[in-house]
N, C-alpha and C positions, 0 to 999 in steps of 0.2 A: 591458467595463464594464457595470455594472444596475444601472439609478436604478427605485430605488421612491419614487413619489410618492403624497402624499393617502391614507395608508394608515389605517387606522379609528383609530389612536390618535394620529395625526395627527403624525407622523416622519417625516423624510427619512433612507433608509439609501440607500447606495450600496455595489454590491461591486464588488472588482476585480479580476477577471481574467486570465488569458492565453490563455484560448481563443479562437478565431478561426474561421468557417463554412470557409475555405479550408484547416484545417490538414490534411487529408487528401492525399497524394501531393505535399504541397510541398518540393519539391527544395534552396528556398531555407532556410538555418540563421538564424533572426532571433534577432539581439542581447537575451540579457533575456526569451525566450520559451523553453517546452521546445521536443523535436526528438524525431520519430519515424524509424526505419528503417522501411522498407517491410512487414518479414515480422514484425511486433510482434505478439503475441496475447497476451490476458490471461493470467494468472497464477493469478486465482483464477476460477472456474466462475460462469456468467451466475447461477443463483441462489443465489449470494452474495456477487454483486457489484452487484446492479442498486438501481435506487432502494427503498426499501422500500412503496413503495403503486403501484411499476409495473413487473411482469415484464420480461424482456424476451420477445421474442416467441418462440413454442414452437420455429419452425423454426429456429432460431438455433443454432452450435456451442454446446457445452457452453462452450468454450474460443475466445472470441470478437476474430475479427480486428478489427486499429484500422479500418479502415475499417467494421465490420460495429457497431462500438462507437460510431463518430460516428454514422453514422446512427440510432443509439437514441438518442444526447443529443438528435440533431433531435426524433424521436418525443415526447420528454418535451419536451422546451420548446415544442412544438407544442399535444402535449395539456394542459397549463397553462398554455396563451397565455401562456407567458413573452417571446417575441421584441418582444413592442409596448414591452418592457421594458429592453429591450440596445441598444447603443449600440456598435456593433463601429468597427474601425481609430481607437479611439480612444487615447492615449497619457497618461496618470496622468504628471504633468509633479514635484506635491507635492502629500503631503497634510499640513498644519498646522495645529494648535491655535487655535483664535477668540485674542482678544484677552481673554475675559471666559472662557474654557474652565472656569475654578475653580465658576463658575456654570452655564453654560449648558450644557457639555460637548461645543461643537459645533466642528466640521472643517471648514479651507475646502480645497477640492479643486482646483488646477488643473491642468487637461488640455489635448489638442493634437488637436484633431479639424478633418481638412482645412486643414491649416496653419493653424488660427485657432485661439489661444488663448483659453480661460475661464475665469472661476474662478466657484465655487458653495460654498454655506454648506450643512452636512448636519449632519443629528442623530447621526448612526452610520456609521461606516465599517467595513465586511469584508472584510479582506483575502485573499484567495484565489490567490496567486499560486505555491502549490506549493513545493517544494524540489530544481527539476531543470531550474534554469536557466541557475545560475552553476556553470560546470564546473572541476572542482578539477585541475589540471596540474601535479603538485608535479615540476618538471623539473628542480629541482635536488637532488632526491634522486637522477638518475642520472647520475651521474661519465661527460664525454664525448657525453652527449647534444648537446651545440652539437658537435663535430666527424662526428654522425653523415651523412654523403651522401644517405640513403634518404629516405624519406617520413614522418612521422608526426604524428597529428593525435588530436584528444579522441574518444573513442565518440560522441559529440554529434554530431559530425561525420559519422560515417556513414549512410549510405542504401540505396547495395547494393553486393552483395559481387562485381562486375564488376571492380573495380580489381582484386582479388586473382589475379584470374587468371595463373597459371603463376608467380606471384611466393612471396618467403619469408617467410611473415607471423609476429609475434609480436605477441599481446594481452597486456598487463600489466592483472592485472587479473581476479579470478574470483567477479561478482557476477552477476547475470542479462544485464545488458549485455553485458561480457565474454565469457562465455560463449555466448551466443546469436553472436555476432560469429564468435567462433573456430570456433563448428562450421557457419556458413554458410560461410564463407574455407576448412574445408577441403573441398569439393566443389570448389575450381577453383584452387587454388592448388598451390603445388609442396610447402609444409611450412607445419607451424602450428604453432606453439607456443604456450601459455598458462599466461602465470606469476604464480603465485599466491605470499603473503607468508605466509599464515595459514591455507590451506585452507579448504573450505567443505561445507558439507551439502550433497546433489545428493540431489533427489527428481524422482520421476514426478509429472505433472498425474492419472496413472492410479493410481489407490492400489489397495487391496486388493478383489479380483474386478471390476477395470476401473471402478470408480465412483471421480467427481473429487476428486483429495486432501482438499480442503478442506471437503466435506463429510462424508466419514471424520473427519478430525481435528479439526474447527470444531464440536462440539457442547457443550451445559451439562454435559453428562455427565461427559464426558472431560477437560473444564478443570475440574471441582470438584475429578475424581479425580487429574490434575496436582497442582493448587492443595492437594491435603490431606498429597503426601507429601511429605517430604524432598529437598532439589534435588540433593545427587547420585543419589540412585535415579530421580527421574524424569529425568536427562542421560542415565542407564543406561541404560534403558530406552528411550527415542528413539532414542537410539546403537544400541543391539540390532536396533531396527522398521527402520530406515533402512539398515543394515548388512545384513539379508535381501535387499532389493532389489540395494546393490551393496556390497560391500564396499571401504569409501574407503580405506582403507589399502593395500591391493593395488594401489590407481589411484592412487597419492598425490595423495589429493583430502581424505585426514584431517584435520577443523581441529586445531590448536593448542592452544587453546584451546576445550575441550567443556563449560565449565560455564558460560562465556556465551554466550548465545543469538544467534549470530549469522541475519539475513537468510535461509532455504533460497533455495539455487539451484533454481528449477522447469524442468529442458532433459531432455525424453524421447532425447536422440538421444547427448547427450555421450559414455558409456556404449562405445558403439557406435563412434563415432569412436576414441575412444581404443585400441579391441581392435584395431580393424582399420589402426590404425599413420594414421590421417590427420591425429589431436590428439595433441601430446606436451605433457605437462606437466611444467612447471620450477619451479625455486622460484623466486626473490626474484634481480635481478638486480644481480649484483657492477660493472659496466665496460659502455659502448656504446662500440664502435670506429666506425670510419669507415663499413664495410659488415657488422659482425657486432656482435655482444653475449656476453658471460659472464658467464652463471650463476653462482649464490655455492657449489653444489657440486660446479664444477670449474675445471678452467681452459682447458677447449678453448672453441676462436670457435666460432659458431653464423652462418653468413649468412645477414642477414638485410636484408628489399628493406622493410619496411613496417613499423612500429609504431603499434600501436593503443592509446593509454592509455585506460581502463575505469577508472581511476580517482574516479569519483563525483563529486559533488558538494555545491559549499559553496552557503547561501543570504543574502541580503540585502535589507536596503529598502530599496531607494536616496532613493523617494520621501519618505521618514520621514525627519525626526531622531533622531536614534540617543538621544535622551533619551525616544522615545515607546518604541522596540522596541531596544533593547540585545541584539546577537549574542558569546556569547563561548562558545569549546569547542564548536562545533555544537549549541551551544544558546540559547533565548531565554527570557528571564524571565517566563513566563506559565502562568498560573494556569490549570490543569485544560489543560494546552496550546493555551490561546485566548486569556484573557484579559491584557494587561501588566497587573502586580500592582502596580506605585505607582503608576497615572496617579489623577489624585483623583475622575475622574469613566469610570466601565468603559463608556465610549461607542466603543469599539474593539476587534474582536474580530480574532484572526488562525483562521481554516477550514483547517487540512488538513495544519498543519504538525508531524505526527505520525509517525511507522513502527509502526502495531498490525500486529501477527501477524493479520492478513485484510484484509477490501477498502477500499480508500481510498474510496470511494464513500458505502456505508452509514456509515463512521464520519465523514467530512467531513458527510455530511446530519445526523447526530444533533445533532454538534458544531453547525453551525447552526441547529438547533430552538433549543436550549438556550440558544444565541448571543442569537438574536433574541427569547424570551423573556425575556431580561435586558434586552436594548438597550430594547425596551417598558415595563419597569419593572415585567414580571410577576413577574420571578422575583427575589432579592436576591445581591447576592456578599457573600462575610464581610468585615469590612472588613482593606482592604489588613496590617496589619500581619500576619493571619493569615496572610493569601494568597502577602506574602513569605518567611512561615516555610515554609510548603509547598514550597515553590518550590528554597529555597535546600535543603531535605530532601534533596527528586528531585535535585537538582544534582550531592549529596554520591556516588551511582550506588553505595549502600551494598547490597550481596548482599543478598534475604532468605533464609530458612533453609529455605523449602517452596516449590514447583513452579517453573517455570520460572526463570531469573535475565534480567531486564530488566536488563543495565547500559549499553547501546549509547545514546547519543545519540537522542531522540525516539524510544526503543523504548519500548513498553507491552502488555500483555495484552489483548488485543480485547475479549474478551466480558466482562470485567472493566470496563473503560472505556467500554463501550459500557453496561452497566448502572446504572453510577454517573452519568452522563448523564441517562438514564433514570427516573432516583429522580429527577434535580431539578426534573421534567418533569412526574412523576405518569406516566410512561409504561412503566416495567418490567411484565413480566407477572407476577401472581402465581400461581405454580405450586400455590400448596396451596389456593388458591379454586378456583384452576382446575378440578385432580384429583377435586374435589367438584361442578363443575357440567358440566365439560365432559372426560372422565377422557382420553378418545382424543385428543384436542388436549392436553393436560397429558403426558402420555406422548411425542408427537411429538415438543413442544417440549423437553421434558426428553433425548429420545434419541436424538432427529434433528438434523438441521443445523440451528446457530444462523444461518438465512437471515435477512436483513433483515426479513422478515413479521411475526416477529416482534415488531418495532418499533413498529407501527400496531396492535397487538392492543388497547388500551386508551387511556386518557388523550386530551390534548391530541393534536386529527392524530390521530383515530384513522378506521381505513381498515375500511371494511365486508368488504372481499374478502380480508383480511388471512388468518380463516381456511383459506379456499377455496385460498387461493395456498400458504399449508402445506402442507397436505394432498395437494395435489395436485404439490407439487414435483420430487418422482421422476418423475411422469408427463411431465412436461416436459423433466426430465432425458435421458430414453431416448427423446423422443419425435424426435431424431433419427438415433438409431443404431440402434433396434430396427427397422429398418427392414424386414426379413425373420425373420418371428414363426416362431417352434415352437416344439411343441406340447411341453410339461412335464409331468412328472408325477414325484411325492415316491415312494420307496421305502418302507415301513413302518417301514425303520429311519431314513431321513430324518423322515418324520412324526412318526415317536416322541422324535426330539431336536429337532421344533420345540415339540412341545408341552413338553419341560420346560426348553427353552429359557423359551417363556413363564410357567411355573412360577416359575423362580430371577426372569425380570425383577419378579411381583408381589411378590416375598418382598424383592428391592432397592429395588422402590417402596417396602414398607412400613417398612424398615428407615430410610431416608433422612426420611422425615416422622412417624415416631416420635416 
């Protein structure tokens, strides 16, 4: 929990949390908080994931372990003396509406710190507590799971893959958790299986000539050129990119469903497991017996010592009244996915409760700029009627007819939402001033990784080093792998198609600002 007090406009915001200084290597699963496994590493690459006005540090994996992640929150809440601000082991008991709320718009909070109950009046409340809490056990979608003998328990639950050993595991379940599960289980277990309903995309963190997926794929460039055709040719074309690396069909790993955009599985190792017979993949299962299970495409038992559900997770307020934040369909009534759209007074923001296609980081920090320039009364919301129309829109998860298709529950287009944020801020970059004062920084930004730096280029917050940290992104990138340099040199005919390489990109500049 973060109480900010005496702030220059003279507000009480409190946020609230789940994280905890212990959460690193805690064995114990606490009720209502998330849960890490031990071998967790990010998903998306340190420069574009980290704060947007603080690196992480150069020596750091590209692809950054939970422990090596904690200790960068320390870094950052250190280097902006946030800790005089935090209030850890404390317990959000309810947060409620004033009696005058229609007025005032204020929140009484009470909490449970050192068995002593409080309660406090606050101008603004920020909810932050994620969506990987409450873990979703749908057990009675499988016939015979209460007569199963063996073991089995939520991914939540897992820590290391020690139980597994010499035993017959099956993971239900082929999202990143899942997956990461099944191919640690099979280094020591006797058989794995992993079974999946709908299939899934399976990429490398490695993308084309060894640099991090997500800065390949995570650029303005490449999302406008998404964003401008047609959704089945860009599904096409994904399917074609992603199908070079492995071909999902051959592993029956094909989703089902190819023209909504589900989640990418990020696992370099699946791949591998699977050839070499230690991952077998199943579909959706028919029947749990006593000591086995059957699959829906046949009818032989499978023995099985262990089941892992990977099944995801639902989210809730417990703390709230369900008239402040309303959950229905995996989803919540809120405006630009923060704001609740009837409350009469926008003094309550929810942080993080999104799924954009990139880092939850940079897009939870934007979300709160934005957040907390409303809560101050810098910025306006439209009033609520609009905000419900909006709302109730997004709900409808109606296709659009060009680039990717968003219909998943809290899915959205990162750099799309990350810009429309942006606008409300005065903080988007403007590419065609740019181009005109500063052309090499306008070109990066346009062609490079949409990195967080981006973000502090101008406006409110805006960050001096913003530049410098662009620019120099790749260097930091490689500045742990490049670790034994040789010596390069271009061929004539390499030279000759970098220079008309950079020929076609002036003639695409010019064509684009036209």
């Amino acid at each position: 929990m973060l109480k900010y007090k005496n702030l220059p406009t003279e507000i009480r915001i409190i946020l609230l949390t789940t994280y905890h200084p212990k959460d690193r290597g805690n064995e114990h699963v606490e009720e209502g908080r998330a849960s890490l496994y031990k071998s967790v590493v990010s998903n998306s690459c340190k420069e574009m994931s980290c704060y947007s006005d603080f690196p992480f540090p150069e020596d750091y994996p590209n692809y950054v372990p939970n422990s090596q992640f904690l200790e960068y929150l320390k870094m950052y809440a250190n280097h902006f003396n946030l800790l005089k601000h935090i209030q850890f082991k404390t317990k959000v008991c309810s947060v409620a509406k004033c009696s005058d709320f229609t007025v005032s718009g204020q929140w009484e909070v009470v909490t449970l710190h050192k068995e002593k109950q409080e309660s406090a009046i606050f101008d603004a409340v920020m909810v932050c507590t994620g969506f990987l809490t409450n873990p979703y056990l749908p057990l009675d979608s499988f016939p015979g799971i209460n007569a199963f003998k063996g073991q089995y328990f939520h991914s939540r639950q897992y820590k290391h893959p020690d139980i597994f050993k010499d035993k017959r595991v099956l993971v239900i379940g082929m999202g990143n958790s899942g997956t990461d599960i099944a191919v640690e289980a099979s280094h020591l277990a006797k058989k794995v299986f992993l079974s999946t309903t709908g299939g899934a995309w399976v990429i490398s963190r490695i993308f084309d000539s060894g640099y991090p997926w997500d800065m390949v794929f995570m650029t303005r460039f490449q999302n406008m050129l998404r964003n401008s055709l047609p959704t089945p040719i860009v599904t096409w074309l994904m399917a074609r990119k992603i199908n070079n690396w492995l071909n999902h069909a051959n592993y029956g790993l094909m989703p089902d469903d190819r023209t909504q955009l589900k989640e990418f599985v990020l696992n370099d190792e699946l791949p591998g497991r699977i050839i070499t017979g230690k991952v077998f993949i199943r579909p959706s299962i028919k029947e749990v017996k006593e000591n086995s299970v059957i699959f829906n495409n046949t009818s032989k038992e499978e023995p099985i010592d262990i089941i892992v559900f990977a099944t995801g997770y639902t989210f809730a307020f417990p703390f709230l009244d369900e008239s402040v934040v309303k959950v229905e369909d995996g989803q919540a009534s809120l405006y630009k996915y923060i704001f609740p759209a009837h409350l009469q007074k926008s003094t309550l923001a929810i942080i993080g409760l999104i799924k954009p296609l990139g880092s939850m980081i940079p897009t939870g920090e934007t979300q709160a700029r934005w957040a907390v320039r409303v809560l101050k009364g810098v910025n306006k919301l439209p009033p609520p009627s609009v905000m419900i129309e909006e709302v109730n829109a997004r709900k409808e998860n109606k296709p659009g007819r060009f680039g990717l298709c968003y219909c998943k529950a809290l899915q959205t287009d990162y750099i799309t939402y990350i810009d429309e944020l942006l606008t409300y801020i005065n903080a988007k970059p403007n590419l065609f001033s740019m181009l005109l004062m500063d052309p090499h920084l306008a070109l990066t930004v346009f062609f490079g990784p949409c990195s967080p730096y981006q973000f502090r280029l101008t406006g409110p917050g805006k960050w001096e080093g913003a530049r410098n940290a662009i620019m120099t992104q790749w260097d930091r990138t490689f500045k742990v792998t490049k670790a034994r340099v040789v010596q390069e040199s271009l061929s004539p005919f390499e030279s000759f198609l970098k220079l008309f390489s950079f020929l076609a990109l002036l003639v695409a500049i010019f064509l684009i600002f036209l």
